[in-house]
N, C-alpha and C positions, 0 to 999 in steps of 0.2 A: 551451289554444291554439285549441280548434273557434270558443271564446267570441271571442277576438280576432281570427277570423278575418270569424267574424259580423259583428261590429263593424265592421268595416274595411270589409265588402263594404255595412251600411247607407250609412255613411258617402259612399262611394263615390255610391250610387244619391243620398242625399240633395241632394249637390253636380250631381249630373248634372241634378235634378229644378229645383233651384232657379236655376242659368244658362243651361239649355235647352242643344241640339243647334242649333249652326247648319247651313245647309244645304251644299248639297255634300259635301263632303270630314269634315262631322262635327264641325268646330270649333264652341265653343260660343259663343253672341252675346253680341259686347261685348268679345271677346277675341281677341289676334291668336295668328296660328300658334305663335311664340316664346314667347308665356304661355302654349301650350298643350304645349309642349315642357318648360315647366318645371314644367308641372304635373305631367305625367307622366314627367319625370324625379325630382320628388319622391315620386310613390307609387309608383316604379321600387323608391327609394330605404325606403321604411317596410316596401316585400314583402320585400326581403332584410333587413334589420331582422330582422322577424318572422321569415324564416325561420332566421336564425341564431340568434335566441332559441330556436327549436326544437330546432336540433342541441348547444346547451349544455344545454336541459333533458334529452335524451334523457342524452348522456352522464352528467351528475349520477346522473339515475334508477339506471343500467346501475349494480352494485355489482361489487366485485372476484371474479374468475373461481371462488374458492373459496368464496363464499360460500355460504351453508347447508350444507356440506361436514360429513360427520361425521369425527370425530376420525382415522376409520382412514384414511375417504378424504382427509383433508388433508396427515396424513404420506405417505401415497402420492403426494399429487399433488406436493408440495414435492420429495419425494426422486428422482419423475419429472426434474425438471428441475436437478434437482444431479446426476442421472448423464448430463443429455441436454447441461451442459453451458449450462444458463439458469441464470448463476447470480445474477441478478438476481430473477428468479421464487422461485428455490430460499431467497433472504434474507427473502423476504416471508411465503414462506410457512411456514418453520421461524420467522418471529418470529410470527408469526400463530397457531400452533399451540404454541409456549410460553406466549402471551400468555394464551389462552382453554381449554386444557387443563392445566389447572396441576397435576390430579393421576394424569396418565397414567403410565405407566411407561415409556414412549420418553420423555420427557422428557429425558433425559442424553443421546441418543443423538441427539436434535433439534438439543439445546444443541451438539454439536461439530457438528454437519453444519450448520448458520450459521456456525459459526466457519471452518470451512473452504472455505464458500462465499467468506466475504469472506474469504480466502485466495487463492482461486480470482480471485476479482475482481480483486486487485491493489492491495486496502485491507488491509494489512499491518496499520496500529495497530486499525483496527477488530475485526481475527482476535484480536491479539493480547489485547483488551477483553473478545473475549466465550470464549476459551481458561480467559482467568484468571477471568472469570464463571464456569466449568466446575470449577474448582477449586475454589473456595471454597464452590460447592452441594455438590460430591461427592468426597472429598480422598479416599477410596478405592474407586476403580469398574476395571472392568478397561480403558477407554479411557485412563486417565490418563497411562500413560506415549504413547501419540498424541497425547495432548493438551499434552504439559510439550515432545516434540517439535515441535508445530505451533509453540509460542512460541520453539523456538530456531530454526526455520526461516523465522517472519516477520522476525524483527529480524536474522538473515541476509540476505533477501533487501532490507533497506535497510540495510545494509553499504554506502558511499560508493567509491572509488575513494581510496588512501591517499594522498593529498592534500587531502582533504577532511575535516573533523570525525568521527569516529572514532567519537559514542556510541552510536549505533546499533550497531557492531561489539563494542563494550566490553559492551552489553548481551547482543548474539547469546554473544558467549564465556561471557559468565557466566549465561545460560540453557542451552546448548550441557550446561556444563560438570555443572551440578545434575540434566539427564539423565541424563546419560552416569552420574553416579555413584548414582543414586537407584535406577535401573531398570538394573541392570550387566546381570541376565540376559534383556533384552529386545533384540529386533532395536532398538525405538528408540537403546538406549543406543550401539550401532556407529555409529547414523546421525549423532545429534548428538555423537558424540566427534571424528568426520570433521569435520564444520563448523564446531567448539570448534575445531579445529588448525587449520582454514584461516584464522578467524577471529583466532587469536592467532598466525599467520603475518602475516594484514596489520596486524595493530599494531605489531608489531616491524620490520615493511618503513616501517609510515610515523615511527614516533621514528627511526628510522637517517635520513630522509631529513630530518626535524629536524635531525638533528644533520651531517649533510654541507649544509645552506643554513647553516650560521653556520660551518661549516668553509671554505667557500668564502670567507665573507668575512672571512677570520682574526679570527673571536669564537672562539677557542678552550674557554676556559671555557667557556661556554654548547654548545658542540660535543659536548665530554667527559660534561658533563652526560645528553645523549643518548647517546651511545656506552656508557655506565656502565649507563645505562637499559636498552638491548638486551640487554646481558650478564647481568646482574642477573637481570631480569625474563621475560627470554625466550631462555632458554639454550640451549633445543633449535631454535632460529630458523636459518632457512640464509643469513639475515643476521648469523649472529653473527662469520664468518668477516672481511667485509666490516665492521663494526663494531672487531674487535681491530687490523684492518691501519689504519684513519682512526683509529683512539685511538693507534697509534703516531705517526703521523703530525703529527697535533696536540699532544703531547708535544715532539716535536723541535722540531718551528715554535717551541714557547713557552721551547726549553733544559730541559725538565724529564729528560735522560738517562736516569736510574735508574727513570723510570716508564715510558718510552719502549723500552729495553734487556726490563725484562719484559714490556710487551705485544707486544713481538717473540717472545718465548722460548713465551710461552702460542700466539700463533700457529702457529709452524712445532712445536710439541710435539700440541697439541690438532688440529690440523688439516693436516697435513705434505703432502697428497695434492691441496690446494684450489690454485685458480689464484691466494688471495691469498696462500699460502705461498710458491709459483712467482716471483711477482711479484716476494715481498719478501726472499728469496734473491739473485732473479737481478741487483739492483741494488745487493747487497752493504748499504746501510745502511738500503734501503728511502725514503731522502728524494725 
């Protein structure tokens, strides 16, 4: 940059040297005010040039904050900003430190603390990328049940609203679920058996509502379908109550009595104490 600065300022003199200085006011001869205006709005124009050529080379030069860092100092400095709460910093520099210390012994210990940073971030599938990266380098370490946790809590946390596509929840459940039984005697195994239940609570809340949008429009068939589904498959659901009372219901709309008559009897037998027992008492046929 000195070199181009040089340059610039021969330059400069050369043209001064070779149009002269007119008098008065310093306009050079031969030339009006306006050409002088634009003269010097064009070497206005080539100093910020050069000087922004500057602040991108400085930047380039400047290398990332950890560099030349030794190994211990770079897990420290990574793990610094995964507890301060950077965990942008914290991704960079736990992939940095897996990247170029390949045979440390934090290694594993790296590997989940990126996974839980982009956890931490709110990049779910990314956690859940570099979780299962964790598994398959170390399928018995003592982090692993945090680890088989961290994946039933990502694809928890994109769990949708049960109106909306459900695989991400289908996923959570059945990550949820291979904790819970893998690691029975671990705190993780209580955490992900909690969010296996919530999560196979909202599947059974959104097929019931499957099956009440084609109940409304007397598609019964296709209603029952759903309704069968609940029961079936999610028996300990607090929709199942609400599922046996609409499967009577669509019964009767379609004349089918004798299958109507039992998912009465299973109703008020299995569930006597529930408001859809109340309901379907208190109207005598429940229609």
């Amino acid at each position: 940059m000195r070199r181009m600065r040089d340059r610039m300022f021969q330059r400069d003199r050369v043209l001064r040297a070779g149009e002269g200085e007119g008098p008065g006011h310093g306009t050079p001869r031969g030339r009006s005010s306006s050409a002088d205006s634009g003269w010097a709005a064009a070497m206005g124009g080539r100093i910020l040039a050069a000087g922004a050529a500057v602040l991108v080379l400085a930047a380039c030069a400047s290398g990332p904050a950890y560099e030349g860092m030794s190994a211990d100092e770079l897990f420290q400095w990574a793990q610094a900003h995964y507890e301060s709460g950077d965990y942008e910093d914290a991704v960079e520099g736990f992939e940095q430190f897996l990247a170029t210390h390949t045979t440390d012994p934090r290694q594993a210990e790296a590997q989940y603390l990126l996974a839980r940073s982009f956890k931490e971030k709110g990049e779910e599938l990314s956690a859940v990328a570099e979780f299962e990266r964790f598994q398959q380098r170390w399928t018995v370490h003592p982090l692993s049940p945090d680890v088989a946790l961290g994946i039933c809590e990502a694809y928890a946390s994109l769990s949708p609203i049960p109106q909306r596509d459900q695989t991400y929840t289908r996923q959570a459940a059945d990550a949820c679920g291979r904790t819970a039984l893998e690691f029975q005697n671990h705190d993780a195994a209580h955490a992900a058996d909690s969010i296996r239940a919530e999560m196979v609570e909202r599947l059974a809340r959104r097929e019931y509502e499957v099956g009440r949008f084609y109940q409304r429009r007397d598609l019964h068939d296709s209603a029952l379908l759903s309704f069968e589904r609940v029961l079936n498959e999610f028996p300990d659901s607090e929709v199942v109550p609400r599922a046996l009372l609409s499967k009577y219901r669509s019964y009767r709309a379609i004349g089918w009595d004798a299958e109507a008559d039992e998912a009465r009897e299973d109703l008020l037998a299995l569930f006597p104490d529930t408001d859809e027992a109340r309901e379907l008492a208190s109207d005598g046929n429940g229609g």
